[in-house]
N, C-alpha and C positions, 0 to 999 in steps of 0.2 A: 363063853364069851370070847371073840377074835381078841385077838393081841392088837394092843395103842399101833397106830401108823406110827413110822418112823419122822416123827412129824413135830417141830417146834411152833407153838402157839406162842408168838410175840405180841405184846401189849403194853403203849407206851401212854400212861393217864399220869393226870394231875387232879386231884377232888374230886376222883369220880367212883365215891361208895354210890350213889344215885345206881349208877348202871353198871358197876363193874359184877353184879351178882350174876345177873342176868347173863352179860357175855360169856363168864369165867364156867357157867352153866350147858353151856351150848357147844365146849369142844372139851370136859372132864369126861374122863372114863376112855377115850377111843383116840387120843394121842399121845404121844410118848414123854412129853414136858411141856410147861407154860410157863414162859418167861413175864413176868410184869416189870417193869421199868416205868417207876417213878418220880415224879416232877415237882418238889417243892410242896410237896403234898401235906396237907393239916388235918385230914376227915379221917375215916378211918379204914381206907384202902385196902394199905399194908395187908391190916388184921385181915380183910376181907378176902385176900387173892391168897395169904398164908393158911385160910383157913382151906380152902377150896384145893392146896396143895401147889400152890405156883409157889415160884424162885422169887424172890422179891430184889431188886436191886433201885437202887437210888443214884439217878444221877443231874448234874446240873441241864439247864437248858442248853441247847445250842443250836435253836433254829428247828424244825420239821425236819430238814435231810438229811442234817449229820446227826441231831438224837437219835432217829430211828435207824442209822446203819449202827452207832456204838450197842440200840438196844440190840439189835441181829444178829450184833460180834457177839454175846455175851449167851445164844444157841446153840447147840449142842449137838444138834441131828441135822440130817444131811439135806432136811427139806425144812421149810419154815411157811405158818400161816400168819400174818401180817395181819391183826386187827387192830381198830379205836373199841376203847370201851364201851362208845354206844352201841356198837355194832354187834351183831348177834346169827351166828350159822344158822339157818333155817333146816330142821331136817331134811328138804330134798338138795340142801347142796353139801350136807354131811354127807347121804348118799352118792352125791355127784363125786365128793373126792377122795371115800372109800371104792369104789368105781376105778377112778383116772387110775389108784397106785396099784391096783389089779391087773394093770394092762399091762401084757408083755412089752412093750415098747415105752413105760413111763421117763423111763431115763433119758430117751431121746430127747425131752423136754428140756427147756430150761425154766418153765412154770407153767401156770395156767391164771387165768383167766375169770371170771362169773360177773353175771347183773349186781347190783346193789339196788336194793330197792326202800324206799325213803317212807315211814309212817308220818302224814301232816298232817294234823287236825282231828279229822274224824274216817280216816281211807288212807288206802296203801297209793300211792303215785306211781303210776305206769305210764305214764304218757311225760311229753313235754321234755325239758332241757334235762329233769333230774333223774328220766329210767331210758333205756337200759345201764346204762353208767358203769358199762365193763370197767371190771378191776382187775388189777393185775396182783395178787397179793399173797398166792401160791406160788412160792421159790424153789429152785434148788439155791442153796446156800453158795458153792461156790462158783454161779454162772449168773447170781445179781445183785444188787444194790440200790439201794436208793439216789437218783439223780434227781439234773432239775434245778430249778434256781433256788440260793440257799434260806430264800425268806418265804417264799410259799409254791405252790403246784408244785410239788416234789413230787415225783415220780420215779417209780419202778422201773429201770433199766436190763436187759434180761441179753444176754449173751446165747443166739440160740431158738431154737422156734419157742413156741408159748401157744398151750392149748385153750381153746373156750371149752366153759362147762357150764353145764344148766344148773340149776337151784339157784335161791336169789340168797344173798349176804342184807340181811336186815339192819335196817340204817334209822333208828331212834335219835337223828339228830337235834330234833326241833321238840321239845314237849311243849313247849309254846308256841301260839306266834311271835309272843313281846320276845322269847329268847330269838327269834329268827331275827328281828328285827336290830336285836341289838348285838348282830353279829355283822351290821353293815360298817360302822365303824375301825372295827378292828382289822379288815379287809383291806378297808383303803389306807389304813395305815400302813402295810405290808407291799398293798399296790405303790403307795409313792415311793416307798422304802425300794422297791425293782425296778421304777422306772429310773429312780435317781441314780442306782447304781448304776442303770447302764447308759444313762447321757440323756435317756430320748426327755422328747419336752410334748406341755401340753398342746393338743388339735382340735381348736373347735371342730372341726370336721369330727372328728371318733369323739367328742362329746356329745355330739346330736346323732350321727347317724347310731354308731353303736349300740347305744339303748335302744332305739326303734326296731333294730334288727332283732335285738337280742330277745325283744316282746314278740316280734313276727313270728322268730324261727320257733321258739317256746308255745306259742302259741296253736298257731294255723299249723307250720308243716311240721311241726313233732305233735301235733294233736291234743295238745295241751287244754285243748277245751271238754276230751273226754273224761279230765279229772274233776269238771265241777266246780266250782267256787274257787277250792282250792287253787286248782290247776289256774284261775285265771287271776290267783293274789301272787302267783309264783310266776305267771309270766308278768305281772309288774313290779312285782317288789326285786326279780332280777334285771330288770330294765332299768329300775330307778336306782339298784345298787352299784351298774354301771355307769350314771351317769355323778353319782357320788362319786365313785371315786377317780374320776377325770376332772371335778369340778374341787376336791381335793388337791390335785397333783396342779390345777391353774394357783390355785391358792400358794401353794408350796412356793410355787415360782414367782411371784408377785404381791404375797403379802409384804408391809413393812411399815412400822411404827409411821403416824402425821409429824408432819414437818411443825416443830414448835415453832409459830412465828411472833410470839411473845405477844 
């Protein structure tokens, strides 16, 4: 058997025995440590990522960008794999990234790259707003971090080129539709919360067009209609999650208690 990549598996969950077996499943045996970093966690995690041989550590929340660079501080090895617990290496992108660190020139990197690909309903989603969905989530440790605004889209910053690699990174976000649905909420919470921070104010204009596009692009020109059903509940329920959460952010600006007029 080859010797583990010089490779840290970071994993940053809260209550997620559901899926963390599955993940913790799909990079054991062929890297060299798996970090888990826990969140106020109740279920039985811990046990689950201890059993499987990962580092267990516990810390408070602090937003998407600063949690996951404290969980990244807390790796060991000189490269890091960056996953959510839903998410699951597929064997052709284990092969893609036993591959990349085979190349004489891997160092010249400062990461790589792969697809994410999204299981909804009854079919994998290839088409549309949610594939290809390069991630950036192969580091070298000390050429990146996580940026980006500190309430949501936090993104990988990378000091340095950044290779693509084929195989797709498996994305078990949704086992429902009712859970997809009831991740619109929480969204626009975070939406008002970045826009407040940074001054801007609500546009009926990007309340109306926004959604329309965001159904177009999803739709017609990323080919959203070769997904099926699916494909066309995903170009509306991203249209209409757009339009919540701009019709959120008028709210924010303009609710306030009736004038008691006795």
């Amino acid at each position: 058997m080859a010797d583990p990549l010089q490779l840290s598996v970071v994993i940053v969950a809260k209550n997620e025995a559901a899926n963390l077996p599955r993940c913790l499943a799909s990079v054991l045996g062929w890297t060299a440590e798996i970090v888990v970093v826990l969140n106020a966690t109740t279920d039985a995690s811990e046990a689950l990522s201890l059993a499987a041989g990962a580092r267990v550590h516990h810390l408070p929340w602090s937003g998407f960008r600063d949690t996951k660079n404290a969980a990244l501080a807390l790796a060991t090895q000189p490269w890091a794999l960056c996953l959510d617990a839903d998410e699951e290496v597929s064997p052709a992108l284990r092969a893609a990234i036993t591959a990349f660190f085979a190349r004489a020139d891997f160092d010249a990197f400062a990461g790589a790259r792969f697809p994410r690909k999204v299981w909804f309903i009854d079919r994998w989603i290839t088409h549309g707003d949610w594939y290809p969905d390069l991630s950036l989530r192969l580091i070298c440790r000390a050429r990146a971090r996580w940026g980006g605004d500190a309430f949501v889209h936090e993104k990988m910053e990378c000091t340095g080129p950044v290779a693509t690699l084929r195989g797709d990174l498996h994305h078990y976000s949704f086992p429902t539709l009712s859970s997809h649905v009831a991740k619109i909420n929480p969204f626009a919470d975070l939406f008002v919360q970045q826009h407040q921070a940074r001054g801007s104010r609500f546009s009926v204009l990007a309340a109306v067009v926004r959604p329309f596009w965001r159904f177009v692009r999803a739709y017609v020109f990323k080919l959203g209609f070769l997904d099926g059903f699916p494909g066309f509940y995903i170009a509306w329920a991203t249209a209409f999650g757009a339009f919540v959460r701009y019709s959120r952010l008028y709210e924010a600006e303009k609710q306030s208690p009736p004038t008691n007029h006795g």
